[in-house]
N, C-alpha and C positions, 0 to 999 in steps of 0.2 A: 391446547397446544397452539404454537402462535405463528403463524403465516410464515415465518421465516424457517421455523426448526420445521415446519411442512416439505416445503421446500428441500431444505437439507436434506433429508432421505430420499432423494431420488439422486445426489451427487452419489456418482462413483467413487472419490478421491478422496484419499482418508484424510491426505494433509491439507485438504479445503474445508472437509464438515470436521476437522478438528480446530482450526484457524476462525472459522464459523463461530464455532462455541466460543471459545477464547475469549473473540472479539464482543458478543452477547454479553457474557459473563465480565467483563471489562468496563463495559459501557454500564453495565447495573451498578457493580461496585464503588464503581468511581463517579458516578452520575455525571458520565461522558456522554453526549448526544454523537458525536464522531464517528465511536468505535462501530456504535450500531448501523450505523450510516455508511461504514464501509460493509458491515456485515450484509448490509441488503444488498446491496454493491456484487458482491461477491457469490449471495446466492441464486443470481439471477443465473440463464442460460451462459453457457462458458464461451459464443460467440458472440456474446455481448460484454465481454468483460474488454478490460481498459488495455489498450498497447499506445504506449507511449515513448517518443523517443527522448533523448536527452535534450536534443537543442529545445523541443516545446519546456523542458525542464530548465532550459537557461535560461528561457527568453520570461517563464511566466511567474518561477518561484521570485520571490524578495529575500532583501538581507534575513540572517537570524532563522529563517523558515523555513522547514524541514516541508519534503515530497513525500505525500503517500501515494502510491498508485493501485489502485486495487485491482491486480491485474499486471502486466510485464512490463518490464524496460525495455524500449529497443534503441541500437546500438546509433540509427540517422541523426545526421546533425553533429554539432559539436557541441561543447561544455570547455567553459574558460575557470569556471569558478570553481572554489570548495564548497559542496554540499553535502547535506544530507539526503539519502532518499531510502526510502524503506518501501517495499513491493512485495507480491507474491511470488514473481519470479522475475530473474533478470538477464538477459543475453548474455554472451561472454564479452560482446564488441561493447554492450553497455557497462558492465561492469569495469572494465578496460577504461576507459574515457571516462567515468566517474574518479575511478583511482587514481587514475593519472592527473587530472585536473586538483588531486588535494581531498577530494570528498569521500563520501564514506556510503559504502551502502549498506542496507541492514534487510533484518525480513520485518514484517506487521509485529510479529509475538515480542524482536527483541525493542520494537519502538515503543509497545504497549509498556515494561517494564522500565526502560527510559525513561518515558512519561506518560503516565498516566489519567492523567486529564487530558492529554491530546493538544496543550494549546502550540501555540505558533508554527501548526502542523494543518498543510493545503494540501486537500484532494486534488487531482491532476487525473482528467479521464479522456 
């Protein structure tokens, strides 16, 4: 069994150790290094996961380049542009000011199906 699916059985939260697999099972199919790399991401302790505001989202994404955050949007900061961003979970003030700005937000699962090889796709922790 492999360090990671260890791990997972000690989360409580079915739509993490289901998002968990996903992303496992994503990254083998597609021979994505990404997907797993958010997967470790994700199964570490849940006060070390990522909270992220938008403006760090303005200031660091590039043209063309989707955000993943493995881990929540928070709502600090502003957002001028349209983007994408795909998270585990997203504030309401985040989601709000992504909208508004033209962008889109998504979860992990529907970015996985988007694309799946993960390219022009930057972690943000």
């Amino acid at each position: 069994m492999s360090k990671i699916r260890k791990v997972v059985r000690r989360k409580t939260n079915p739509n993490l150790v289901r998002l968990i697999d996903t992303l496992l099972k994503a990254s083998a199919e597609n021979k994505a290094k990404i997907w797993k790399d958010v997967a470790e991401r994700l199964a570490k302790p849940t006060k070390h996961m990522a909270e992220v505001n938008v403006g760090k989202i303005e200031r660091h994404l590039k043209d063309n380049e989707i955000a993943l955050i493995p881990g929540k949007v928070l709502g600090a900061g502003e957002i001028s542009r349209a983007v994408k961003v795909a998270a585990f979970k997203f504030s309401e003030s985040a989601k709000r000011k992504i909208e508004e700005a033209g962008g889109r937000c998504m979860s992990i699962e529907e970015l996985i199906k988007e694309n799946p090889k993960g390219s022009n796709v930057r972690i943000l922790v």
